[in-house]
C-alpha positions in Angstrom: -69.6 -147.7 -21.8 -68.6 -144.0 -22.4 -66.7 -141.9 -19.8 -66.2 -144.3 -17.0 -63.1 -144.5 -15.3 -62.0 -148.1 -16.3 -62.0 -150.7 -13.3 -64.6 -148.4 -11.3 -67.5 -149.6 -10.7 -70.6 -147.7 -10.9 -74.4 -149.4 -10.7 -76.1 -146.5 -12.6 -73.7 -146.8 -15.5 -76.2 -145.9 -18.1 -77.0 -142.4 -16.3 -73.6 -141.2 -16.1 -73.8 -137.8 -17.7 -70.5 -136.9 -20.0 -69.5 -133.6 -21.7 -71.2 -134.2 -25.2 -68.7 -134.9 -28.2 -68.6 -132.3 -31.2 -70.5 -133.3 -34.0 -69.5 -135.9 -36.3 -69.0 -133.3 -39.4 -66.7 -131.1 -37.1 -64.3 -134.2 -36.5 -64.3 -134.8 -40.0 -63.2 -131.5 -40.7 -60.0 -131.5 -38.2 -59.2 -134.5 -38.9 -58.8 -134.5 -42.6 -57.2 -130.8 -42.4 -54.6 -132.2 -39.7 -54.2 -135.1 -42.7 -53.6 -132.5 -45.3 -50.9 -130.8 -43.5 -48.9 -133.5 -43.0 -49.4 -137.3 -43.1 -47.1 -140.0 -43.7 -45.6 -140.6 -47.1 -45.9 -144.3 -47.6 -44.6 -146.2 -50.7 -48.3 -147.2 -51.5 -50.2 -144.3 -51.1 -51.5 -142.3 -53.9 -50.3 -138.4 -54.1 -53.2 -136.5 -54.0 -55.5 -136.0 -56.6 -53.8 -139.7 -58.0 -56.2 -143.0 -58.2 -55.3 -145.4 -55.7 -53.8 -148.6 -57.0 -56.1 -151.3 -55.9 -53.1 -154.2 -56.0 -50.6 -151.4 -54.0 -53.2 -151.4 -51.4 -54.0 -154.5 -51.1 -50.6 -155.8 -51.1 -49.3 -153.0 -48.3 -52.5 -154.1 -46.4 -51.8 -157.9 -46.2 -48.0 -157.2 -45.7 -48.8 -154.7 -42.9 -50.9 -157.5 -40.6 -49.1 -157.6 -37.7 -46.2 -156.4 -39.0 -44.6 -152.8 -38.4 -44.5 -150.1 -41.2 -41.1 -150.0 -41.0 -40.3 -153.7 -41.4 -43.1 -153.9 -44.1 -41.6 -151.0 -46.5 -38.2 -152.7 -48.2 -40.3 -155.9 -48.7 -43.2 -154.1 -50.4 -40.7 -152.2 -52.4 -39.3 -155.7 -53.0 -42.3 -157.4 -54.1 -43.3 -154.9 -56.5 -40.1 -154.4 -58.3 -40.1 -158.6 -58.9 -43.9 -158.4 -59.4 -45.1 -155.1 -60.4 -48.8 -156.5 -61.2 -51.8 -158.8 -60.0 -51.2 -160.8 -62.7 -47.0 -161.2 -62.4 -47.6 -162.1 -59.2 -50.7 -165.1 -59.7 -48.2 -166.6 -62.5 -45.4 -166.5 -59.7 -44.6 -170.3 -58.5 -45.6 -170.2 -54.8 -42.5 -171.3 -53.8 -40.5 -168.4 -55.0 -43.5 -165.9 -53.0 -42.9 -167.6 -50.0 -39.1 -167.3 -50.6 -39.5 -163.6 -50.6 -42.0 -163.4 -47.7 -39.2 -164.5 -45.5 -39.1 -162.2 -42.7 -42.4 -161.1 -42.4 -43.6 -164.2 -40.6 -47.1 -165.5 -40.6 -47.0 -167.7 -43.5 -50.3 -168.0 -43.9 -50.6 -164.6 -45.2 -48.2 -165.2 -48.1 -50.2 -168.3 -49.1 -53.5 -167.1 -49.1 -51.9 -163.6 -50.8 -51.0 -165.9 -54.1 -54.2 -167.7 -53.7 -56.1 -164.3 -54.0 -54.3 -162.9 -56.3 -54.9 -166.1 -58.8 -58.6 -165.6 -57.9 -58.5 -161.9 -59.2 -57.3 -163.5 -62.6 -59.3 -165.8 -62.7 -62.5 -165.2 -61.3 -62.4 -161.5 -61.6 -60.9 -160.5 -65.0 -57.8 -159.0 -63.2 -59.6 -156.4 -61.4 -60.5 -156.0 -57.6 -63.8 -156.3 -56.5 -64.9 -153.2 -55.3 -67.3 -153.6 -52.4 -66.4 -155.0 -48.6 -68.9 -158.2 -49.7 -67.1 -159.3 -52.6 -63.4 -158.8 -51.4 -64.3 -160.5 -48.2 -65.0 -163.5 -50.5 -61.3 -163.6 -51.9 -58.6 -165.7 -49.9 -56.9 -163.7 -47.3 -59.1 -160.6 -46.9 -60.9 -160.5 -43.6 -63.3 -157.7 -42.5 -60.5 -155.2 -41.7 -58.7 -155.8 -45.2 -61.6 -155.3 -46.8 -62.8 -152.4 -45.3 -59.6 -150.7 -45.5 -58.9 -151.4 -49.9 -62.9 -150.8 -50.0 -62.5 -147.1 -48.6 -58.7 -146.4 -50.0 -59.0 -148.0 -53.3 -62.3 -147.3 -54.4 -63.5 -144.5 -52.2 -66.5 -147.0 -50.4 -67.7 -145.4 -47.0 -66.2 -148.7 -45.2 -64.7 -148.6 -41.6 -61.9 -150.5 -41.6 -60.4 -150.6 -37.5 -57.0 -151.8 -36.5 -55.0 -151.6 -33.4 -54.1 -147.8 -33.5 -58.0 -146.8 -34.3 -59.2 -149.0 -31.7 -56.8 -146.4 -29.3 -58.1 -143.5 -31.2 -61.7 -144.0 -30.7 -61.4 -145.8 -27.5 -59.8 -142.3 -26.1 -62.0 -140.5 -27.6 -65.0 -141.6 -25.9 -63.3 -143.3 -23.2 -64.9 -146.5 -23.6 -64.2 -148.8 -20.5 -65.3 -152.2 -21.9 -62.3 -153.8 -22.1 -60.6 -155.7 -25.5 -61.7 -157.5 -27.3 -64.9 -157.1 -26.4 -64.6 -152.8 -27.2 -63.9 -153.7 -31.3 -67.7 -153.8 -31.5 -68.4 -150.9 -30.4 -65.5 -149.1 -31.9 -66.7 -150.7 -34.9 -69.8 -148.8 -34.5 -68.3 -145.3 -34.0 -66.3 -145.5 -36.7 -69.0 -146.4 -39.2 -70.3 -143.3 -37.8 -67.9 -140.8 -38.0 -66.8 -142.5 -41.5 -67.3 -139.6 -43.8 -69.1 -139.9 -47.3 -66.2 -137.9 -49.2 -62.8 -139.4 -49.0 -63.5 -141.9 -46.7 -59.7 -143.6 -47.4 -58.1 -140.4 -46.5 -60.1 -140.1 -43.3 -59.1 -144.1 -42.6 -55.6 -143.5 -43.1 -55.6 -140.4 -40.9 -57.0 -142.4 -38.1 -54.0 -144.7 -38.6 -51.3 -141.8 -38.9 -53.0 -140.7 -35.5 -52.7 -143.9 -33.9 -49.6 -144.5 -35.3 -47.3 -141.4 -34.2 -49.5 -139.1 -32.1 -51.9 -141.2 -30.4 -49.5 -143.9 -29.3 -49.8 -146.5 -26.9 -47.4 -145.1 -24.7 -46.5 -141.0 -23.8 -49.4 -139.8 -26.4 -49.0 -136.3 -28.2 -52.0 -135.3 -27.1 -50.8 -131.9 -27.6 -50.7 -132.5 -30.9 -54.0 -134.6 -31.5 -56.4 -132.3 -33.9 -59.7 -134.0 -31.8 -57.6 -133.2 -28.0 -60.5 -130.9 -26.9 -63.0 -133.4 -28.0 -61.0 -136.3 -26.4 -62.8 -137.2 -23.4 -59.2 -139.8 -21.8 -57.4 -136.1 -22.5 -59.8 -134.5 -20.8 -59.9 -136.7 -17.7 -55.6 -137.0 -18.4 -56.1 -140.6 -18.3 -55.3 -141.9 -21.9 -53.1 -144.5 -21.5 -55.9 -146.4 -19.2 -57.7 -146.8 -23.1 -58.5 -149.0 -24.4 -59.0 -151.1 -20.9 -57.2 -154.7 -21.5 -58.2 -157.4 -20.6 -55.8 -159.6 -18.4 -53.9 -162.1 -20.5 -53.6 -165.7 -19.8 -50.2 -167.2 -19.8 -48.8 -168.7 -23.1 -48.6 -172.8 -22.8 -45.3 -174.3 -23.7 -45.4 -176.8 -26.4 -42.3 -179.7 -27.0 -41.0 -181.3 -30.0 -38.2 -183.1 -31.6 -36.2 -182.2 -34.7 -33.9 -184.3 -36.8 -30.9 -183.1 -38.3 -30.2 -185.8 -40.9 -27.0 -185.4 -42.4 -26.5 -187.6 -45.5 -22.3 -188.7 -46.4 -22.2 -186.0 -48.8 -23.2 -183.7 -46.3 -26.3 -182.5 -47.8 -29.4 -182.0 -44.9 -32.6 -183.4 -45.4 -35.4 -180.8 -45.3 -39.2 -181.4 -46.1 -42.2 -179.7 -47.1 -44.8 -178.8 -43.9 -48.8 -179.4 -45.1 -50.2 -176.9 -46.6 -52.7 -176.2 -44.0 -51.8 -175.5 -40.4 -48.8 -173.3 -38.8 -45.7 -172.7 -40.7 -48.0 -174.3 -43.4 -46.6 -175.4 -47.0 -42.8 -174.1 -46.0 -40.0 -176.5 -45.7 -38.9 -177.5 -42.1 -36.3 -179.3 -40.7 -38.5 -182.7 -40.1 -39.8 -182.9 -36.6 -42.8 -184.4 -34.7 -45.6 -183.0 -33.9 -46.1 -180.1 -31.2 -47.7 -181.0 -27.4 -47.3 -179.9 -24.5 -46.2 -183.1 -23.0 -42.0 -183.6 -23.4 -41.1 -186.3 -25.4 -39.3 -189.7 -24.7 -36.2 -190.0 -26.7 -37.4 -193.9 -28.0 -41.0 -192.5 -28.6 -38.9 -189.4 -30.6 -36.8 -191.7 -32.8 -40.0 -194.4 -33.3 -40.9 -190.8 -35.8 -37.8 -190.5 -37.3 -37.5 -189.8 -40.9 -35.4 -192.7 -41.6 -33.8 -195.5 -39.5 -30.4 -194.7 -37.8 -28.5 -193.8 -34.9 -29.9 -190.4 -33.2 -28.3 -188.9 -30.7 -29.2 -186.1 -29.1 -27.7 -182.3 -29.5 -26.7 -180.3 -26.4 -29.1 -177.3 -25.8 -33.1 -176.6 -26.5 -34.1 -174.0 -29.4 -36.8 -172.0 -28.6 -39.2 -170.2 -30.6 -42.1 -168.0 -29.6 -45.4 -167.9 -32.1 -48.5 -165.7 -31.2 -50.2 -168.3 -28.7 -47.4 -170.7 -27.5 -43.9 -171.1 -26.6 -42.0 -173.7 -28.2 -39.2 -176.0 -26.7 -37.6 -178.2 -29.7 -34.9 -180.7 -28.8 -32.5 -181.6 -31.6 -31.5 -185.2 -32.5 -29.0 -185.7 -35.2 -28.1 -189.0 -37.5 -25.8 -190.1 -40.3 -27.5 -191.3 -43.4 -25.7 -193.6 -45.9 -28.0 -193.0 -48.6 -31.2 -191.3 -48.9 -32.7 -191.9 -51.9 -36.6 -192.5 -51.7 -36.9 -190.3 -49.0 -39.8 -187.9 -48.8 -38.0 -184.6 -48.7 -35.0 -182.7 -50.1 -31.8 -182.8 -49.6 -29.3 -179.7 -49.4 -25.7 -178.8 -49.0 -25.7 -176.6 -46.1 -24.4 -173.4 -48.1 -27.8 -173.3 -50.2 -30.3 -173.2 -47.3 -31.0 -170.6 -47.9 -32.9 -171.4 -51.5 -35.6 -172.7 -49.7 -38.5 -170.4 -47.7 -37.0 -172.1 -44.2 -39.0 -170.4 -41.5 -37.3 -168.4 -38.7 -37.9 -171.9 -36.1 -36.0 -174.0 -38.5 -33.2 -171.2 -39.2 -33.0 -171.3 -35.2 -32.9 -175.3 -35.5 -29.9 -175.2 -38.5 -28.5 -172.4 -36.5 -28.2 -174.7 -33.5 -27.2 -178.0 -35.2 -24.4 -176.1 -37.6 -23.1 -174.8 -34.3 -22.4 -178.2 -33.4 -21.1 -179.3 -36.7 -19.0 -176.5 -37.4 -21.4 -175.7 -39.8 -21.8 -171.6 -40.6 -23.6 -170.9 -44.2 -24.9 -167.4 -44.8 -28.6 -168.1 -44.0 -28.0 -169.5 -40.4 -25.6 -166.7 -39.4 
């Protein structure tokens, strides 16, 4: 739907007559001269006239899922000084990357990062595929990852679309479907305007737009080089696009974490499966997540190891993506835990193990208790 009001409702939807856009080489045009004047400097972009760096792109690209450019630059400066190649980081113990990625949340990505980077070496000579099919096949890369190395790294016509080009085009031609539903069409369009020459240059310009003129909240539009072709700036409505669509409430979910201190006062902590949340860090160990509370005998029945629980004052909460989460903390004594499955820890050196923020929040919470203030849980 282009040029429709969102939320009005209009039977002859299809005959609504709208000023037409410019053509799709005159959009080009501004927007890769507003591009040349002045974009972003970014740690992995190439200077002009400079080959992209397929691994700087992909790694910026992973890093930068859900994750601001701001927060995103000192890690990726990180990550290259300790792994400057594909192949440092695929002989890097997996341990150690997710170490690193602390911070940046979503574990996931950091997991399926080393797992694609030990696919290039291995399945790919060391080298990138450089076509949207082939990088789609490697762990980690979706259809916006590898649209977006396809057109920056090697120059493919490939539409990558994020969050801020979503706004872009969804302004531009005032589409009133609302999200999520709009990324297919938006999809479309950007195929479309998606220029033959420097197609990773017109990307990233979408994503400077989106990112600091064309913002979700106040937009420059003053400043926008397509603001006479915009048809939300036209009818001054663009912070009604892109329509959202109403958001269901986020459940709450319940568990129980044990804080087992041994007599030397090391912690037991454990490894989390590898698939899953939080997957393949080391937690606190805990039961499993519901949304029913739990019973402190059905708690301790999971324990891992036999002793006396008590319970700690106070809940930690944690928000992920989808749910909230309520964890109650129950904390024992342990004589001697050898044969247990897990690690044990002096509280000081937490923080040599990739803990998640959750279980940072849950040693935070139990040290308070204890007296117990190490570095990492500050």
């Amino acid at each position: 739907m282009v040029g429709s009001p969102p939320g009005q409702n209009n039977p002859n939807q299809e005959a609504v007559s709208v000023t037409p856009q410019p053509p799709p080489a005159q959009l080009r045009r501004r927007m890769l001269a507003w591009y040349d004047r002045g974009h972003r400097a970014l740690p992995w972009r190439a200077d002009p006239g400079v080959t992209p760096d397929p691994y700087r792109v992909w790694l910026s690209e992973i890093m930068l899922q859900q994750t601001t450019v701001a927060t995103v630059i000192p890690y990726f400066e990180a990550f290259l000084v300790r792994w400057p190649s594909i192949a440092k980081l695929a002989g890097a113990d997996l341990d150690e990357v997710l170490h690193a990625w602390q911070g940046l949340g979503y574990y996931a990505r950091a997991r399926n990062m080393h797992a694609c980077a030990c696919a290039v070496i291995r399945d790919h000579g060391g080298r990138f595929p450089d076509t949207e099919e082939a990088l789609r096949r490697l762990p980690g890369i979706g259809a916006y990852t590898a649209a977006a190395i396809a057109a920056i790294a090697f120059g493919r016509r490939a539409a990558p679309v994020d969050g801020n080009i979503i706004r872009v085009l969804a302004r531009l031609y005032a589409l009133g479907e609302p999200l999520p539903g709009v990324r297919t069409r938006v999809q479309a369009l950007a195929q479309a305007l998606m220029p033959a020459g420097r197609p990773g240059d017109f990307a990233q310009a979408l994503m400077d737009l989106g990112a600091t003129v064309c913002t979700p909240r106040k937009p420059a539009c003053g400043e926008c080089p397509w603001r006479r072709a915009c048809a939300a700036n036209r009818d001054g409505t663009p912070e009604a696009y892109p329509v959202k669509a109403r958001k269901s409430p986020r459940p709450t979910r319940r568990g129980v974490a044990f804080w087992a201190v041994r007599d030397d006062g090391a912690v037991l902590l454990r490894r989390r499966p590898e698939t899953g949340l939080l997957g393949g860090m080391m937690e606190i160990p805990s039961t499993e997540w519901r949304q029913a509370p739990w019973l402190l005998p059905e708690a301790r029945a999971l324990a891992p190891v036999a002793t006396r629980w008590r319970s700690l004052p106070g809940i930690v909460r944690h928000t992920f993506t989808h749910f909230h989460l309520e964890l109650t903390v129950l904390s024992g004594r342990i004589a001697d835990g050898d044969g247990l499955d897990g690690v044990w820890c002096p509280p000081g050196r937490l923080s040599d193990h990739a803990l998640p923020t959750l279980m940072k929040k849950v040693a935070r919470h139990a040290g308070a208790e204890f007296g117990i203030t190490p570095p990492m849980i500050k």
